[in-house]
N, CA, C and O of each residue as an XYZ file, in Angstrom:
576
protein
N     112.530    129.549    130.544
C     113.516    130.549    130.871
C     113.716    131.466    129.673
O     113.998    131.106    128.530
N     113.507    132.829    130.154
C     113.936    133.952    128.516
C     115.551    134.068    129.249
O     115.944    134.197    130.408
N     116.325    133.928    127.705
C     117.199    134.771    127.883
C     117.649    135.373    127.077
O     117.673    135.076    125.883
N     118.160    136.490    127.671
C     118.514    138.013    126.611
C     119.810    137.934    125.355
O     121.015    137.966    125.607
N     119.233    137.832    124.075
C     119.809    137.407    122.949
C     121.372    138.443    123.200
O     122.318    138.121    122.481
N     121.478    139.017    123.680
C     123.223    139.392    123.666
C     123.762    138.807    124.711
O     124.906    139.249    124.811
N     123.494    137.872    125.733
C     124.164    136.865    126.667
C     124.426    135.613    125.976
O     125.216    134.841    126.520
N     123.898    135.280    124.872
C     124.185    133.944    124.054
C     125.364    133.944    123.545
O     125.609    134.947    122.876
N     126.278    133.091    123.631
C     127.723    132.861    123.224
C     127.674    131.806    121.575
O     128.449    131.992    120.637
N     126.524    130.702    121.610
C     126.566    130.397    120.274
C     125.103    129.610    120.666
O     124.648    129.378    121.786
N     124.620    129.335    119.524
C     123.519    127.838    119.659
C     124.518    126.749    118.747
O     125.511    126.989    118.061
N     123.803    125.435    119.053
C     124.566    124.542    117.930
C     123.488    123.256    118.360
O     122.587    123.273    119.199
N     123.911    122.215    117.516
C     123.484    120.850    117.687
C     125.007    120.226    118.284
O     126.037    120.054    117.632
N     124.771    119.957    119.728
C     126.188    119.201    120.665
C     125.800    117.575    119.798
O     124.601    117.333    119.663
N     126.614    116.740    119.359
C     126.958    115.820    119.557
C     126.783    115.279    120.804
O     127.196    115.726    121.874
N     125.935    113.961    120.531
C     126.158    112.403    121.969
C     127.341    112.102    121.224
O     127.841    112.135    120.100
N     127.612    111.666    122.903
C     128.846    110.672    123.139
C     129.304    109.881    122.011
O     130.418    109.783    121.495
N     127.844    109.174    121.666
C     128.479    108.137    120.963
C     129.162    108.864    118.987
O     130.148    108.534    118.328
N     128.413    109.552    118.796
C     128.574    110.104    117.721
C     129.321    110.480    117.585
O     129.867    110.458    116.482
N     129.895    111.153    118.787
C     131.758    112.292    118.622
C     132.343    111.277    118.610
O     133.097    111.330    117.638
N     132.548    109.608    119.528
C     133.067    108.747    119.447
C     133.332    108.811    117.461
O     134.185    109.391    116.789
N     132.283    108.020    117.115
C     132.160    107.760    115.813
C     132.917    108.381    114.627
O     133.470    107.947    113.617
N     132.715    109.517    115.152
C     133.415    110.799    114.191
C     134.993    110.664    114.269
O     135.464    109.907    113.420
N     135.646    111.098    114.897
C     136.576    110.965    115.492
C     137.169    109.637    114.975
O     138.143    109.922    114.279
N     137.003    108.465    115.023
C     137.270    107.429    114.161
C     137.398    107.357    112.780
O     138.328    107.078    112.023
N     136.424    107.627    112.660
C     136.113    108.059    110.976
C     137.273    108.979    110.369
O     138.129    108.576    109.581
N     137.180    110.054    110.780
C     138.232    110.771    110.630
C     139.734    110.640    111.255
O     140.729    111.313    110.983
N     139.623    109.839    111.940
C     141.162    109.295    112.020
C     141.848    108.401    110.741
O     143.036    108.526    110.445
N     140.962    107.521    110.059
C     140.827    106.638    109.129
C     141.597    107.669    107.664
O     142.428    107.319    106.826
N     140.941    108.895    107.843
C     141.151    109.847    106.987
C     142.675    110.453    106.600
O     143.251    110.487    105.512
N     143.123    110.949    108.026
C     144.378    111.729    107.997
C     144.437    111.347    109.926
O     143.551    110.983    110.698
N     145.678    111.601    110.097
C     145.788    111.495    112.177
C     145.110    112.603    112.087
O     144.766    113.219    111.078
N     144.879    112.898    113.519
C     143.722    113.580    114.269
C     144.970    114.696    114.829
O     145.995    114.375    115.430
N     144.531    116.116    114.425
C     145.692    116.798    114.892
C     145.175    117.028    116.436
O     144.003    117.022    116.815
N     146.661    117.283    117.430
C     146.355    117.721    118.609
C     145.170    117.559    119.857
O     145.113    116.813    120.835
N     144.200    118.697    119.295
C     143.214    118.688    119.682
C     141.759    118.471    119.396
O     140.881    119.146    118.857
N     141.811    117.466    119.866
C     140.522    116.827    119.150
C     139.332    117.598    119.546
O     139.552    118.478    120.379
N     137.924    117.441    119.069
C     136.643    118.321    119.418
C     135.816    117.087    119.075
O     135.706    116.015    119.669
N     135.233    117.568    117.883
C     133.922    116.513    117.571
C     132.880    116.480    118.486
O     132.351    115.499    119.007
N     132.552    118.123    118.675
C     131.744    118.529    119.574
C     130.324    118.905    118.937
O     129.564    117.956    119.134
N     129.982    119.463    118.565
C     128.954    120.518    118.081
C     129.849    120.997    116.637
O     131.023    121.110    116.284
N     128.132    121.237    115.940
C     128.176    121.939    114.970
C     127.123    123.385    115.031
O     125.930    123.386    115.334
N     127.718    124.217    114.761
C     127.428    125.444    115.629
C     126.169    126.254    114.597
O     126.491    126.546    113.446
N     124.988    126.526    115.016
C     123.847    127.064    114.251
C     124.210    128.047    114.254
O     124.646    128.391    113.155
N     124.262    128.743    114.983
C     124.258    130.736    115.415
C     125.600    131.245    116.022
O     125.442    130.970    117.211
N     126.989    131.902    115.895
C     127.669    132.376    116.982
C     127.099    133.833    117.045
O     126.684    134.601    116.177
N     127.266    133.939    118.699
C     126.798    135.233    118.964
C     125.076    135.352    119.299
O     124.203    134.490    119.395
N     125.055    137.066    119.439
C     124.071    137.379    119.727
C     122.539    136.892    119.028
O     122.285    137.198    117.863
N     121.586    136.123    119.857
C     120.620    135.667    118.541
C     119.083    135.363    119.906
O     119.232    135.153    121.110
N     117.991    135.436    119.268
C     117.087    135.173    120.062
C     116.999    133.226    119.952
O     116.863    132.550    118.932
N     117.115    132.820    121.195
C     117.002    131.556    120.811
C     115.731    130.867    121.009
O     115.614    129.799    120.408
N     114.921    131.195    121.607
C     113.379    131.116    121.459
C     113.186    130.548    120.391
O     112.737    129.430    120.645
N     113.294    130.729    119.157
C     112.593    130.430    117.749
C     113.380    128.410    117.587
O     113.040    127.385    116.996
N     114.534    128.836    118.533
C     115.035    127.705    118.060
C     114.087    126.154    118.441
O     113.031    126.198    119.071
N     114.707    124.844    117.922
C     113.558    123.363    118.417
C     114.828    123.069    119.416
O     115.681    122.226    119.138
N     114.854    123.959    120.754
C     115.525    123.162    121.780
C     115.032    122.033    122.369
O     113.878    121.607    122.405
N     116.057    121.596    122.833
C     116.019    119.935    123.373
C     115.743    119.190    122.410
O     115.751    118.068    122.916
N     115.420    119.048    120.984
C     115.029    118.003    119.754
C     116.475    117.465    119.695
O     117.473    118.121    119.992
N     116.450    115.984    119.205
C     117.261    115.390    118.584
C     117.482    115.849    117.471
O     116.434    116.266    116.977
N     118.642    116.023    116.602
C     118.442    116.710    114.958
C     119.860    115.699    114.614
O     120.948    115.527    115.164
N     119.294    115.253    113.607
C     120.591    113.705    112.704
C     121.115    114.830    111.606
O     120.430    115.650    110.995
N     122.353    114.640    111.556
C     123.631    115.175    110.677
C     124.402    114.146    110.142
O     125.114    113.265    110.625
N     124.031    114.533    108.859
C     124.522    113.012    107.773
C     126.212    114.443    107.425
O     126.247    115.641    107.146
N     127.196    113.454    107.648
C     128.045    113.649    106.893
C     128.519    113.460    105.776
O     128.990    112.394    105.381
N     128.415    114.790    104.976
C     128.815    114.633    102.973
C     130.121    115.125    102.613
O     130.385    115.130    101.411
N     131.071    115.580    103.508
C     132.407    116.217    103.113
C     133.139    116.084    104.020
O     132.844    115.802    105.181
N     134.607    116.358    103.373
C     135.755    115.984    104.333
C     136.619    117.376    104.102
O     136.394    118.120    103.148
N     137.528    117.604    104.993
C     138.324    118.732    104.330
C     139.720    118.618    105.901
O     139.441    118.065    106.964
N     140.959    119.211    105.639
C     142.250    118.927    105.993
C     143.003    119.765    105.925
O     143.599    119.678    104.851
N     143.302    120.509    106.456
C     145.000    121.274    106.323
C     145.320    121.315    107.570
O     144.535    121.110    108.495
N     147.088    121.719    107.724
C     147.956    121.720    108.536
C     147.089    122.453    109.831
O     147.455    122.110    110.955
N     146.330    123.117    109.767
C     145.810    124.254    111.142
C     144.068    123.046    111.739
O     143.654    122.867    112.884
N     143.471    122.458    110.333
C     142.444    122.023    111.156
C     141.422    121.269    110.102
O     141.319    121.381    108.881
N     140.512    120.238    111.313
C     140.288    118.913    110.297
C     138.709    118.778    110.062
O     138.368    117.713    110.576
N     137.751    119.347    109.566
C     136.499    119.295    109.479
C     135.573    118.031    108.616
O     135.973    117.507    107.577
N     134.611    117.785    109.125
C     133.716    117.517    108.004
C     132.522    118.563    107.837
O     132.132    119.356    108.694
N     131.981    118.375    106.420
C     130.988    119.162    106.549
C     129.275    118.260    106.611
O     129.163    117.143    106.106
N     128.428    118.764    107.098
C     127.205    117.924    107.313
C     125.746    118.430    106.856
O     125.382    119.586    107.071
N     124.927    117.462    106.200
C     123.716    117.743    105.667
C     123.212    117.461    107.278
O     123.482    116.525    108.031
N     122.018    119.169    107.561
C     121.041    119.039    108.806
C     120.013    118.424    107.960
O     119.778    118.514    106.755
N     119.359    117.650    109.102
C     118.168    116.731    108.645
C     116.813    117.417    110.115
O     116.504    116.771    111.116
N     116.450    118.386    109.860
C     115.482    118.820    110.485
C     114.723    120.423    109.455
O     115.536    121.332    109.288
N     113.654    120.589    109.015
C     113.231    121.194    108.549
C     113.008    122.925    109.224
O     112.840    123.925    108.526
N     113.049    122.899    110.247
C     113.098    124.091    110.844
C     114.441    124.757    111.673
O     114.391    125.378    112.735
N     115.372    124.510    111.051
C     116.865    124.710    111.484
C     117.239    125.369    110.545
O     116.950    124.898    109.445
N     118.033    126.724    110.566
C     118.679    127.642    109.620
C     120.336    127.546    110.578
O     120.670    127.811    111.733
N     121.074    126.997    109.293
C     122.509    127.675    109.700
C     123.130    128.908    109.016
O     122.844    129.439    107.943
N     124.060    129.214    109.941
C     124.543    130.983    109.273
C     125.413    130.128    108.789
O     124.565    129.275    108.524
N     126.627    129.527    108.372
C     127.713    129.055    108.034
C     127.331    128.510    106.408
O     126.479    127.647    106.197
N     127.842    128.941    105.720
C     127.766    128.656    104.343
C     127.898    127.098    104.274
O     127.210    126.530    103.426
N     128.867    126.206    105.236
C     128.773    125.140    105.065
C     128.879    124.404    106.459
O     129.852    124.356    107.212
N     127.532    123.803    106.617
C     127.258    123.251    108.233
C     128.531    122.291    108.449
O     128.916    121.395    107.697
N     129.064    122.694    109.627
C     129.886    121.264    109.857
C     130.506    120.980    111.458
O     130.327    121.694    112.445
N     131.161    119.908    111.382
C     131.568    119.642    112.941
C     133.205    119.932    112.706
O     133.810    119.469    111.739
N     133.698    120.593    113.519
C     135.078    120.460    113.286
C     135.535    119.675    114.460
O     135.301    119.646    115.668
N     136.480    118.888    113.379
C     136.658    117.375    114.284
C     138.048    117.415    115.111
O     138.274    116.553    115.961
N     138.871    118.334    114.860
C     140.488    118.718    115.395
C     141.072    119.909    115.010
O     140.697    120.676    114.124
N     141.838    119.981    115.605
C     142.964    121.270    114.941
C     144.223    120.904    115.976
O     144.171    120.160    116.955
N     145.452    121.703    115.433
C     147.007    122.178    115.376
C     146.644    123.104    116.577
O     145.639    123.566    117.116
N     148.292    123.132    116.737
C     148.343    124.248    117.952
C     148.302    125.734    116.570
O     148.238    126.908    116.934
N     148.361    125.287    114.901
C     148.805    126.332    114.097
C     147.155    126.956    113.529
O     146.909    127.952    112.849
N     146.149    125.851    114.164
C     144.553    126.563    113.448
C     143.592    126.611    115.052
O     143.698    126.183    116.201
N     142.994    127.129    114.524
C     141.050    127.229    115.598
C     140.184    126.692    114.851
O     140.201    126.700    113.621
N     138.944    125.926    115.931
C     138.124    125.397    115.093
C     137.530    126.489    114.236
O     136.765    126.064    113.371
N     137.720    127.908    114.277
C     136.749    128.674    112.978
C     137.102    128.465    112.094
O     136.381    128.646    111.113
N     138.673    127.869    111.925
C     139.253    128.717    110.676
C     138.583    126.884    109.771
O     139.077    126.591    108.682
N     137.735    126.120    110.287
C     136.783    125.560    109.763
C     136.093    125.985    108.635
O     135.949    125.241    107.665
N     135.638    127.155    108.678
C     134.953    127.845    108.418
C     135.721    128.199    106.635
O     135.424    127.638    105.580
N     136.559    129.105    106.828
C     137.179    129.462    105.181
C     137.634    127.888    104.725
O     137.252    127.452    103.640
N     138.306    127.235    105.447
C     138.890    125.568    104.735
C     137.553    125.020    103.727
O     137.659    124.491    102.620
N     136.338    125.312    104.448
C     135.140    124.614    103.463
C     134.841    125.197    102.491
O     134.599    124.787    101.356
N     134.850    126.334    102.980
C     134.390    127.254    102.216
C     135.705    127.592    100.747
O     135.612    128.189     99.674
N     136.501    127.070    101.238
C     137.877    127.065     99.713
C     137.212    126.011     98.878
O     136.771    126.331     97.774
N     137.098    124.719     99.337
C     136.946    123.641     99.363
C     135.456    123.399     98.869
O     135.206    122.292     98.393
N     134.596    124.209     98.935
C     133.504    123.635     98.222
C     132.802    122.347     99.315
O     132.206    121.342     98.928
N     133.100    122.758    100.820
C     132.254    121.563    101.526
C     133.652    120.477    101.366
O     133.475    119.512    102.109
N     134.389    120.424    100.940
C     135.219    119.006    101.029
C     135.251    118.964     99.999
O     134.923    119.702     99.070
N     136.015    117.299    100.212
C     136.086    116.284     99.369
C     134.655    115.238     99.908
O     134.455    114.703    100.999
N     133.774    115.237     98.564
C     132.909    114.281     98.606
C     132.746    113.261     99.483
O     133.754    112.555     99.460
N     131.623    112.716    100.534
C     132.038    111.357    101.665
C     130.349    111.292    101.746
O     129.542    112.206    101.911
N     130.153    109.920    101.572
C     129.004    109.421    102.200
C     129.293    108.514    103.323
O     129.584    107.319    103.382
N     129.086    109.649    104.393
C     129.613    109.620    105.500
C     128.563    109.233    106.442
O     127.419    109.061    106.021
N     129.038    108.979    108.506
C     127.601    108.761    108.898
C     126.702    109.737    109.425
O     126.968    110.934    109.530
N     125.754    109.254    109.714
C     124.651    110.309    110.147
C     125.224    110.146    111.711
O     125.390    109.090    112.321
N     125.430    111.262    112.092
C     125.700    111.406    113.473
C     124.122    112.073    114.387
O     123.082    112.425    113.830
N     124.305    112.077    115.360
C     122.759    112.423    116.032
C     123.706    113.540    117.747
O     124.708    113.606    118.458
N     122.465    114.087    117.491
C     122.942    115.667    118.849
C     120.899    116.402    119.410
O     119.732    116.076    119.194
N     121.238    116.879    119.748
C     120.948    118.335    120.525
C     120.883    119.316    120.224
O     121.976    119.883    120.256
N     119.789    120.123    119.787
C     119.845    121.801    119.737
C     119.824    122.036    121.323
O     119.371    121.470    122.318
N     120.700    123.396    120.950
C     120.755    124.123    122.456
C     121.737    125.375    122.688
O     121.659    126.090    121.689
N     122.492    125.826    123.484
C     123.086    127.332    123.109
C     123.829    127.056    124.569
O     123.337    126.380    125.472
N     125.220    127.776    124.612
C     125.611    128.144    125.590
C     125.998    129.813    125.565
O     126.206    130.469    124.545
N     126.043    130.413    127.252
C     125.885    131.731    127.125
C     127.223    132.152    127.481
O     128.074    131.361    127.889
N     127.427    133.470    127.320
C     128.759    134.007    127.893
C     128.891    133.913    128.780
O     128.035    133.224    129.335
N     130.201    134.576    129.829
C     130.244    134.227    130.895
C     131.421    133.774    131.485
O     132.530    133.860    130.956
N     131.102    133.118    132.972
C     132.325    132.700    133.417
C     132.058    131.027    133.263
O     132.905    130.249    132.826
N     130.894    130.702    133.650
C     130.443    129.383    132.894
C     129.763    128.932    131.435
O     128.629    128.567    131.125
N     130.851    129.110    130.783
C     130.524    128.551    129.205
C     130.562    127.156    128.902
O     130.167    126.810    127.788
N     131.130    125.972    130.017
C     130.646    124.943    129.489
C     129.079    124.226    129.389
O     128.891    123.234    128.685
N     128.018    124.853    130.172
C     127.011    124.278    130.570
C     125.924    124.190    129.599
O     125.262    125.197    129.848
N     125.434    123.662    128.774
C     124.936    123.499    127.751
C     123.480    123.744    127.943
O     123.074    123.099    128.909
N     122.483    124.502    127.322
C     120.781    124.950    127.866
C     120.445    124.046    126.601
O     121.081    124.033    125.547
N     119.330    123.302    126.910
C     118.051    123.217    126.155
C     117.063    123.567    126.454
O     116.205    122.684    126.471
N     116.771    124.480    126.707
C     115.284    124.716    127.147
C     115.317    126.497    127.684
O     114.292    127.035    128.102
């Protein structure tokens, strides 16, 4: 299937079940789990991008090396373990919760203050490359 790089809403590696399980624990251990939990995906591309180039449908393992926390939202950050994967995000990660007071982006500057966290030899979680598109159905996840 082609599809037209301005219908893409993000690519990422989704988290299995069991891994968001995992996470989610882990990081409860850490600080409570604000609100709304995720521990979904860690997001390769938002936006417009050709996803062709990407290794859809591959398994790709994400070792977790950082932790990070404030009042709006609760991330770790993660070493990708696949050689042909580029992330745009200065620091790859899963955001594991947030406040009704953050969004999972604001992921994004917390690491980036933070230097990736606070240090964690953390676990290797395991997912999915794949992309979902805009739309009225954005939950449906493509590999292929």
């Amino acid at each position: 299937m082609s599809v037209e790089p301005k219908k893409v809403l993000y690519s990422c590696v989704k988290l299995d079940h069991d891994s968001a399980t995992r996470l989610l624990r882990v990081a409860d251990k850490m600080d409570e789990l604000h609100c709304y939990e995720k521990a979904h995906h860690m997001t390769i591309k938002f936006g417009k991008q050709d996803v062709s180039c990407l290794p859809l449908g591959q398994e790709v393992k994400l070792k977790v090396v950082g932790y990070a926390y404030n009042k709006g939202v609760q991330a770790v950050h993660v070493q990708v373990d696949h050689p042909n994967l580029e992330v745009s995000n200065a620091f790859p990660h899963v955001t594991v919760s947030h406040s009704t007071h953050g969004k999972p982006k604001d992921s994004n500057p917390l690491l980036e203050e933070t230097q990736g966290g606070l240090k964690l030899d953390g676990p290797v979680l395991t997912g999915t490359v794949g992309y979902y598109l805009k739309g009225k159905n954005t939950t449906h996840f493509y590999t292929h």
